[in-house]
C-alpha positions as CSV (number, residue, x, y, z in Angstrom):
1,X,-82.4,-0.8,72.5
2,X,-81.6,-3.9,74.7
3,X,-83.0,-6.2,72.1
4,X,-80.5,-4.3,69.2
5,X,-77.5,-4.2,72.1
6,X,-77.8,-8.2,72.7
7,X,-77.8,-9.1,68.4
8,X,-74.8,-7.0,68.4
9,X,-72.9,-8.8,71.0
10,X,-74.1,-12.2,69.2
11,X,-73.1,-11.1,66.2
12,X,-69.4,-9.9,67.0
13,X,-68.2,-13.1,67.8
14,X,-68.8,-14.6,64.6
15,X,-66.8,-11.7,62.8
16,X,-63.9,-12.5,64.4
17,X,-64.2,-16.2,64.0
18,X,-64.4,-15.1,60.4
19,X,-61.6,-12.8,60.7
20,X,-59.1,-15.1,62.5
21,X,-60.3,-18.1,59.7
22,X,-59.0,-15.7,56.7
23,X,-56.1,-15.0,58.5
24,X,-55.1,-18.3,59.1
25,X,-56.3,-19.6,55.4
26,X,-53.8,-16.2,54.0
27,X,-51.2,-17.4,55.9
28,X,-51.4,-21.1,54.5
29,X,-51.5,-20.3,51.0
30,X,-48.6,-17.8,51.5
31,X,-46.6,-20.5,53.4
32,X,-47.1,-23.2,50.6
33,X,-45.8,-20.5,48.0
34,X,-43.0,-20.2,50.1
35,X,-41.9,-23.4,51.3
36,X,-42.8,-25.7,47.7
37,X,-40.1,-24.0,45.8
38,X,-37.6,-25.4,48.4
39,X,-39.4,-28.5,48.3
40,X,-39.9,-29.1,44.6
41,X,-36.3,-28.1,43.9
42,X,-35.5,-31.2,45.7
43,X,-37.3,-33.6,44.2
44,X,-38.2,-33.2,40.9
45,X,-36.5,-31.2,37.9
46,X,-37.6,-30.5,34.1
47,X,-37.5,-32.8,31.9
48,X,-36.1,-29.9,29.2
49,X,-32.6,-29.0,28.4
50,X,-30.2,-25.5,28.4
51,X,-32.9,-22.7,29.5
52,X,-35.9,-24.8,30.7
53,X,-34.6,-26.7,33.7
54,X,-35.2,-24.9,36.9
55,X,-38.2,-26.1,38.6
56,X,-37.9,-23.6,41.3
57,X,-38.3,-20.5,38.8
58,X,-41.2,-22.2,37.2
59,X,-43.2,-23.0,40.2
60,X,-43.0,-19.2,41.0
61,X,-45.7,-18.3,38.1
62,X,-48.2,-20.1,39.8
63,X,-49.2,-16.8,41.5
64,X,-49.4,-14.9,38.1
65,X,-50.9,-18.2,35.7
66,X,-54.7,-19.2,36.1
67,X,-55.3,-22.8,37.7
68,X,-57.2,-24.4,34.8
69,X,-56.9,-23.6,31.2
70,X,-60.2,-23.8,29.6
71,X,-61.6,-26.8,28.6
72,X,-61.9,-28.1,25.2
73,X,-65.2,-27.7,23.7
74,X,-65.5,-30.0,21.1
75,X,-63.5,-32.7,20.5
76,X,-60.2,-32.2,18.6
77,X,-57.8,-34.7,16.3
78,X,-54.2,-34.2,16.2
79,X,-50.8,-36.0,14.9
80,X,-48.9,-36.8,18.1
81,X,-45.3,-35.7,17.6
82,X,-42.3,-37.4,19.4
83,X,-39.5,-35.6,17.1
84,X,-36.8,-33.7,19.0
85,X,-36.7,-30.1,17.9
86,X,-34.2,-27.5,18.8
87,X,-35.5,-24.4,20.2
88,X,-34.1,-20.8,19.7
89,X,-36.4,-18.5,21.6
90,X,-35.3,-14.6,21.3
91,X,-36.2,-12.0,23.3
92,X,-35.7,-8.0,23.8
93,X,-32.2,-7.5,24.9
94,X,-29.3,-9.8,25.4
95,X,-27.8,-12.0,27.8
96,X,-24.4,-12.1,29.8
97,X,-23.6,-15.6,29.7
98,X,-19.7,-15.3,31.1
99,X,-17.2,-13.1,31.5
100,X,-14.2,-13.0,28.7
101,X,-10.7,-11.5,29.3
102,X,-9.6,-8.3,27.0
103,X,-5.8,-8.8,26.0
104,X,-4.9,-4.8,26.0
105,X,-2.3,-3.2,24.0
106,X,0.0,-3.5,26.9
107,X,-0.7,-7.5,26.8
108,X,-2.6,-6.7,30.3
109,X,-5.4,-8.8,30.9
110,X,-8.7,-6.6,31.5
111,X,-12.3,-7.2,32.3
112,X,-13.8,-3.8,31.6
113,X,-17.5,-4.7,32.2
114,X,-17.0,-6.7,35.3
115,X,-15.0,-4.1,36.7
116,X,-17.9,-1.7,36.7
117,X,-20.5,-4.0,38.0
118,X,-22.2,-6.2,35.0
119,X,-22.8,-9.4,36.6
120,X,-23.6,-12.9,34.7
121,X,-27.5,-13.2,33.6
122,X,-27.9,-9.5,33.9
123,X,-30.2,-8.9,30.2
124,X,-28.8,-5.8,28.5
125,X,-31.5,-4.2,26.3
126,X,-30.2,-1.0,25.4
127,X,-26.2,0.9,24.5
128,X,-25.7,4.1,24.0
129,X,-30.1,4.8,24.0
130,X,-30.0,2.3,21.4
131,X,-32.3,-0.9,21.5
132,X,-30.0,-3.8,21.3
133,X,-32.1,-7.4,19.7
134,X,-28.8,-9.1,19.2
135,X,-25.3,-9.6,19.6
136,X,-23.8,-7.9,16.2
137,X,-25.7,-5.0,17.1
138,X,-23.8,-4.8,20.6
139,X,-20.3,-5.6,19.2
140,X,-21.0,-2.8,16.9
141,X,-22.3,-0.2,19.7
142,X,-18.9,-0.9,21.9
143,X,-16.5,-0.7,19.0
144,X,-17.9,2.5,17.7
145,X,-18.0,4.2,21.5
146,X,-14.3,2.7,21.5
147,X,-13.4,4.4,18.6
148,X,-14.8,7.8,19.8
149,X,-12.9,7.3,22.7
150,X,-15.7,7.7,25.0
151,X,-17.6,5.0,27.2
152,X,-20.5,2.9,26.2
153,X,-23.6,2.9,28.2
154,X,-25.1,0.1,29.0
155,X,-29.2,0.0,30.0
156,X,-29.7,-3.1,31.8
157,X,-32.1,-5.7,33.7
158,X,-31.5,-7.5,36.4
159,X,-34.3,-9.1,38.0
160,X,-37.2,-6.3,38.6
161,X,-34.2,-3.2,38.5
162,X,-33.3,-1.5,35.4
163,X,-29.7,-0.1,36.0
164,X,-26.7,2.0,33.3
165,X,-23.2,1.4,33.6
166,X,-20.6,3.4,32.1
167,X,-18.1,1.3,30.6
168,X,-14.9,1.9,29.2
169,X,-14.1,-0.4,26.0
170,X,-10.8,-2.0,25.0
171,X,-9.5,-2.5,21.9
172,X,-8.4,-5.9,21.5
173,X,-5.3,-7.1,19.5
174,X,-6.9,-10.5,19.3
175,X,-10.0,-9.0,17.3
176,X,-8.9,-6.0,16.3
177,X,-12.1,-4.3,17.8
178,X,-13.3,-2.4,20.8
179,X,-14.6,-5.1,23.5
180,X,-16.0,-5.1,27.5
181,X,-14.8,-8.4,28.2
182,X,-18.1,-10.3,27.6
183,X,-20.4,-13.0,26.2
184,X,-23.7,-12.9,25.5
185,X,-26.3,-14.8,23.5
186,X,-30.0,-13.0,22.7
187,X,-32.0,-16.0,22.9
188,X,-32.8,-19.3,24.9
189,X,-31.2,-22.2,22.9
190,X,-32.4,-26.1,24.2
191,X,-33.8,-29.3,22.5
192,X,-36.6,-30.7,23.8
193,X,-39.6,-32.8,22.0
194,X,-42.7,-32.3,19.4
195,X,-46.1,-32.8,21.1
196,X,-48.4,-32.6,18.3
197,X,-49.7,-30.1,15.4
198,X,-52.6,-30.3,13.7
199,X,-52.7,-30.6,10.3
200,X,-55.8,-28.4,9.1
201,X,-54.4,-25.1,11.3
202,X,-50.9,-26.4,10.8
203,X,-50.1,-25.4,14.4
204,X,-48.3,-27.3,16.8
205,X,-47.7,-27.7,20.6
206,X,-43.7,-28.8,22.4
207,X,-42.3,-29.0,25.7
208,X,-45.7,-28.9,28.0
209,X,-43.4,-26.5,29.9
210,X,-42.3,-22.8,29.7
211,X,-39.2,-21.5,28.9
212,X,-37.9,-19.2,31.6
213,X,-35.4,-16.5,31.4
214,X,-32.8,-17.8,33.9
215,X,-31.4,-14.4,34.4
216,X,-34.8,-12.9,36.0
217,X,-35.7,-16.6,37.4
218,X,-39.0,-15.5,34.8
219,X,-41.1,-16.1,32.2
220,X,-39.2,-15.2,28.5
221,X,-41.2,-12.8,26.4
222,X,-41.5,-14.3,22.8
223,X,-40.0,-11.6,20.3
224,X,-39.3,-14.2,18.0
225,X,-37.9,-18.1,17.7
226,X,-38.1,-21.1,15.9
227,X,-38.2,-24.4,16.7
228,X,-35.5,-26.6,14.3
229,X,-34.7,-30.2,13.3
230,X,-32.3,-31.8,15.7
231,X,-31.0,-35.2,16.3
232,X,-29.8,-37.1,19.3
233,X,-25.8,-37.7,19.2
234,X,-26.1,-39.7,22.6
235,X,-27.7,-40.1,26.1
236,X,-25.8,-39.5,29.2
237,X,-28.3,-41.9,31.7
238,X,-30.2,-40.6,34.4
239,X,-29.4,-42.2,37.9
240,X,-30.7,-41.1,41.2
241,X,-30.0,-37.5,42.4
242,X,-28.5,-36.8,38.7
243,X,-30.9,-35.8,36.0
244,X,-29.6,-37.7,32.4
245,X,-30.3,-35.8,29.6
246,X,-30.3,-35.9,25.5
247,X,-27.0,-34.7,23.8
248,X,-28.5,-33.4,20.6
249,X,-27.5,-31.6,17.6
250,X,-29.1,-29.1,15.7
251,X,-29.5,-29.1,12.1
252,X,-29.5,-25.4,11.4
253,X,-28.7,-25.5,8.0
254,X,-32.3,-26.9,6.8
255,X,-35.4,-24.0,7.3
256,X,-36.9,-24.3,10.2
257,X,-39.9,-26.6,11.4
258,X,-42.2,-23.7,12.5
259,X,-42.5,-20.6,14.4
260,X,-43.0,-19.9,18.3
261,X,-45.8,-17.3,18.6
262,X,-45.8,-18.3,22.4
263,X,-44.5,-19.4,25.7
264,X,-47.1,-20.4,28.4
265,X,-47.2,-22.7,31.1
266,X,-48.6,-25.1,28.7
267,X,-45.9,-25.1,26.9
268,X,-44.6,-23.5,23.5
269,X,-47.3,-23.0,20.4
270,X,-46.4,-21.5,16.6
271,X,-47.0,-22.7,13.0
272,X,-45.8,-25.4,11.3
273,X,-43.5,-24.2,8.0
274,X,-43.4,-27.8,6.8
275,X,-44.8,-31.1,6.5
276,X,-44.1,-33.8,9.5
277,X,-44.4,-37.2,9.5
278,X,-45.1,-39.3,12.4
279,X,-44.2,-43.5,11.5
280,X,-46.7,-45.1,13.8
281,X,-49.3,-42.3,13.4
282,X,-50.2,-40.8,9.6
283,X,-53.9,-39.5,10.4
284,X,-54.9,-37.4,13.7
285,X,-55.7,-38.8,17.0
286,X,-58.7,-37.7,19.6
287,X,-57.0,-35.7,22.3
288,X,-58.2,-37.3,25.5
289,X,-60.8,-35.3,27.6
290,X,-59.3,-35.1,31.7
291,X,-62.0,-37.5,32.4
292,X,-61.2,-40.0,29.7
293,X,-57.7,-40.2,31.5
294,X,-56.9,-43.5,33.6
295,X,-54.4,-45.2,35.9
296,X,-52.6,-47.9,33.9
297,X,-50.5,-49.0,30.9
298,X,-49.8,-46.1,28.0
299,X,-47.0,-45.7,25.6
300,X,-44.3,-42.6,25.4
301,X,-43.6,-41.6,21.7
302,X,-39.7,-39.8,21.9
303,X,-36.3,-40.5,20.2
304,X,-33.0,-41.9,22.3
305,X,-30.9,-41.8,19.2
306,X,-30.5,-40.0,16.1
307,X,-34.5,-38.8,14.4
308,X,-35.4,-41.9,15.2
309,X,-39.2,-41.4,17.1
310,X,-39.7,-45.0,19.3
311,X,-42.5,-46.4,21.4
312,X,-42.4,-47.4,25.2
313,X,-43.9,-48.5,27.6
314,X,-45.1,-46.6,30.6
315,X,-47.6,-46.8,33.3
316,X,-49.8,-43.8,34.9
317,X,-49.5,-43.9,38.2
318,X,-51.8,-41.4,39.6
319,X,-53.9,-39.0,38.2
320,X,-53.4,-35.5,40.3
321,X,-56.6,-32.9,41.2
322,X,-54.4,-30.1,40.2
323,X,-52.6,-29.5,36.8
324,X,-50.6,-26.1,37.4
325,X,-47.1,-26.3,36.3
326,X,-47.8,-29.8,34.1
327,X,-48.1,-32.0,36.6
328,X,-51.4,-33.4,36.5
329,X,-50.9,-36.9,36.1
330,X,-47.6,-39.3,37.7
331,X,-45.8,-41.7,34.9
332,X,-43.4,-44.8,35.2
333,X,-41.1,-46.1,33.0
334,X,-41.3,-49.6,32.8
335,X,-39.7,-50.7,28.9
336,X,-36.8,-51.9,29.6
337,X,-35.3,-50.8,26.3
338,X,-35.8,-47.0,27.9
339,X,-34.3,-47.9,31.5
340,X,-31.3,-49.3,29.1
341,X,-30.9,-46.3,26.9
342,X,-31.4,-43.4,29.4
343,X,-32.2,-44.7,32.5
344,X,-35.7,-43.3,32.6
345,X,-36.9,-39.8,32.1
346,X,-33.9,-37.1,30.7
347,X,-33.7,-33.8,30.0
348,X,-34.5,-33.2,26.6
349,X,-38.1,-35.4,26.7
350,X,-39.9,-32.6,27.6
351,X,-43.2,-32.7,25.3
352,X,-42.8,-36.3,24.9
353,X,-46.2,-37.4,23.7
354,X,-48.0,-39.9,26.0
355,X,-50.7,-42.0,24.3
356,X,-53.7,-44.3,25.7
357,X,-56.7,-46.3,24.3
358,X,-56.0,-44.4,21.1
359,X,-55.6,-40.9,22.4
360,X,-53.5,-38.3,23.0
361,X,-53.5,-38.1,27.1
362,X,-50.1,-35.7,28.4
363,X,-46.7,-34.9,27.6
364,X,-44.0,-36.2,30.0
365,X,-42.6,-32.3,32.0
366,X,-40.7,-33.0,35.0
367,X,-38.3,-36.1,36.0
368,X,-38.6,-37.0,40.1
369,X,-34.5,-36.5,40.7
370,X,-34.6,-39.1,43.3
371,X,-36.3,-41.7,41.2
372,X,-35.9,-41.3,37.4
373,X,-38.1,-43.9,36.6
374,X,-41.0,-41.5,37.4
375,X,-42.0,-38.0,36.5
376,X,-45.3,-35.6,36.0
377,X,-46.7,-35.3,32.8
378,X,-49.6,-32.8,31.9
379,X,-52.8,-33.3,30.3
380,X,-53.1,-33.1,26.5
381,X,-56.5,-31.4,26.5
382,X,-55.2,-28.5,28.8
383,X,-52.3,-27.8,26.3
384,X,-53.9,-28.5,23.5
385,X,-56.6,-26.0,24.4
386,X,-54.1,-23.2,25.4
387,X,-52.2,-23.5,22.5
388,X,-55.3,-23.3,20.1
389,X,-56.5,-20.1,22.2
390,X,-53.5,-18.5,22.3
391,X,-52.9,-18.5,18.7
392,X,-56.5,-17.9,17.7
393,X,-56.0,-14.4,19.8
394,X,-52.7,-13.7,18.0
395,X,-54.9,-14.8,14.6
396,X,-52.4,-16.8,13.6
397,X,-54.2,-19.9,13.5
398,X,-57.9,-20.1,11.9
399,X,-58.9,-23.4,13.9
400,X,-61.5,-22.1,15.7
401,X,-62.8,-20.6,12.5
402,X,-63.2,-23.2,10.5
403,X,-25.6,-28.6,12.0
404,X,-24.6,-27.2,15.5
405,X,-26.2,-24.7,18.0
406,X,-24.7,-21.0,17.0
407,X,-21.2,-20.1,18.7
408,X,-21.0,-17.2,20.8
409,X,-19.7,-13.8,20.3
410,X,-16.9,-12.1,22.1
411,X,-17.5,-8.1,23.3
């Protein structure tokens, strides 16, 4: 019994130890969630444009997105991109973007929905019970209730809350048609820039990035989208503390350059629906392995004007031990022709192919704010991989087998 009393009392110490070490250890991790958002937001911002370019939403999937995709596991050719693409990314429900005044019969001007509570970026999915996917479909809803003489109401999301309002339409002399007083859009609408695709699956990878749903500071579910041909119409420069970014232009007329099938941390993955050409690069490329990847001179592959893809110059700077959120490696400009144009890194580069010793290594994702010559750029055999894996689960892709952005409606 004494012997069995005295290991107990040796023992016990050591459990707490333990005890008090997992604390402490909780509370670190907790505290770095916590305090990088503020951080990050400070320093560094996507290098995306329109939905993807809040650094502080995206850094709050690390708790739901694994650390390390898997690895490649055999190695894999693709055509590096460099193209800017316009992306239209829908999801289930629509927007609020703004508010938008009613002109009533009595010349009174009304805002029915903001008068009952709808706030900007709240997502509403359903009217009336009925499942809204886009904006005709709501116009319709709140002219019909108008007509009826009855209220409309409105199922919507706002951050983790699903909420109804009641809401009164107005008929509107301007449109001659039942409104709330809002607009909304039922998609994410940005350019950014082509990574790759690979010719045999004809699947591709853009942006290195996700697209969040800046109404629920979230990830946005992929109901359907395209990415489109777009051009660059100018370049407002980047100087310190401002973000530059690419004014581009969609060419919505032509059919669309391929599908997005989905939206991951890695980026955005679908099918290519035609044939692109690449001027420096008209056969595939090895994607680099992680360990392949070194410190020193590489060349960025993205357009500053018009379709135009260009080569510069750029130096990795450091390669990083982690590679959540697509920053695994630190770039520099250094072409002058690039500090010139945009100043450095711009919103809109996002994807931007980054090659070295004849290989695909990253594509440029974030711009440091405080230094635009400099941003983080994610490794090409991480997105690569998730973008093959994902689509092979959606078996849309047999690899491992083998003029102007849309105006907006008024309700």
């Amino acid at each position: 019994m004494g012997g069995r009393r005295e290991k107990r009392q040796s023992v016990l110490p050591g459990c707490l130890r333990r005890q008090i070490m997992g604390l402490v250890l909780f509370l670190a991790v907790v505290s770095s969630f916590l305090l990088a958002p503020h951080l990050i937001w400070q320093q560094i911002n996507f290098a995306g444009k329109g939905p993807v370019t809040h650094p502080l939403v995206y850094l709050q999937e690390l708790v739901f997105q694994p650390r390390f995709p898997q690895p490649l596991s055999r190695p894999v050719q693709v055509i590096p991109g460099g193209q800017s693409i316009g992306i239209t990314l829908c999801s289930q429900g629509v927007v609020v973007l703004k508010f938008s005044a009613v002109s009533g019969i009595t010349g009174k001007t009304l805002y029915p929905a903001r008068e009952k509570g709808v706030e900007i970026r709240d997502i509403i999915v359903k009217a009336d019970g009925e499942t809204v996917d886009d904006e005709m479909e709501l116009a319709e809803l709140i002219d019909r209730a108008g007509r009826e003489g009855r209220e409309v109401t409105l199922e919507i999301r706002r951050g983790g809350e699903t909420l109804e309002i009641a809401v009164s339409p107005v008929y509107c002399q301007q449109t001659r048609r039942y409104r709330v007083g809002l607009i909304v859009s039922n998609g994410a609408i940005g350019i950014g820039t082509l990574t790759y695709y690979e010719p045999a699956s004809r699947t591709y990878g853009a942006l290195g990035h996700m697209v969040v749903d800046m109404s629920s500071r979230r990830k946005l579910e992929v109901e359907h989208g395209n990415i489109l041909p777009a051009v660059v119409q100018d370049i407002e420069p980047a100087r310190k503390g401002q973000p530059g970014e690419k004014i581009g232009v969609f060419l919505e007329r032509r059919e669309p350059l391929g599908t997005i099938e989905r939206n991951t941390s890695y980026g955005i993955f679908g099918n290519i629906l035609q044939d692109i050409a690449n001027p420096y690069y008209s056969k595939p490329i090895p994607v680099a392995l992680r360990q392949q990847v070194h410190t020193g001179p590489a060349v960025l592959l993205t357009v500053v004007s018009g379709a135009k893809i260009e080569k510069f110059n750029i130096v990795v700077e450091e390669l990083l031990s982690g590679t959540e959120n697509g920053k695994g490696m630190i770039i520099r400009v250094t072409d002058p022709r690039l500090i010139e144009a945009a100043g450095g890194i711009v919103q809109g580069m996002s994807g931007s192919p980054i090659i070295q010793d004849g290989r695909l290594i990253g594509a440029v994702t974030h711009v440091f704010v405080n230094d635009p010559l400099k941003g983080y750029a994610v490794y090409a055999e991480f997105m690569v991989s998730t973008g093959f894996a994902e689509l092979n689960a959606l078996n849309k892709s047999s690899f491992f087998d083998q003029e102007t952005s849309p105006g907006h409606f008024l309700f």
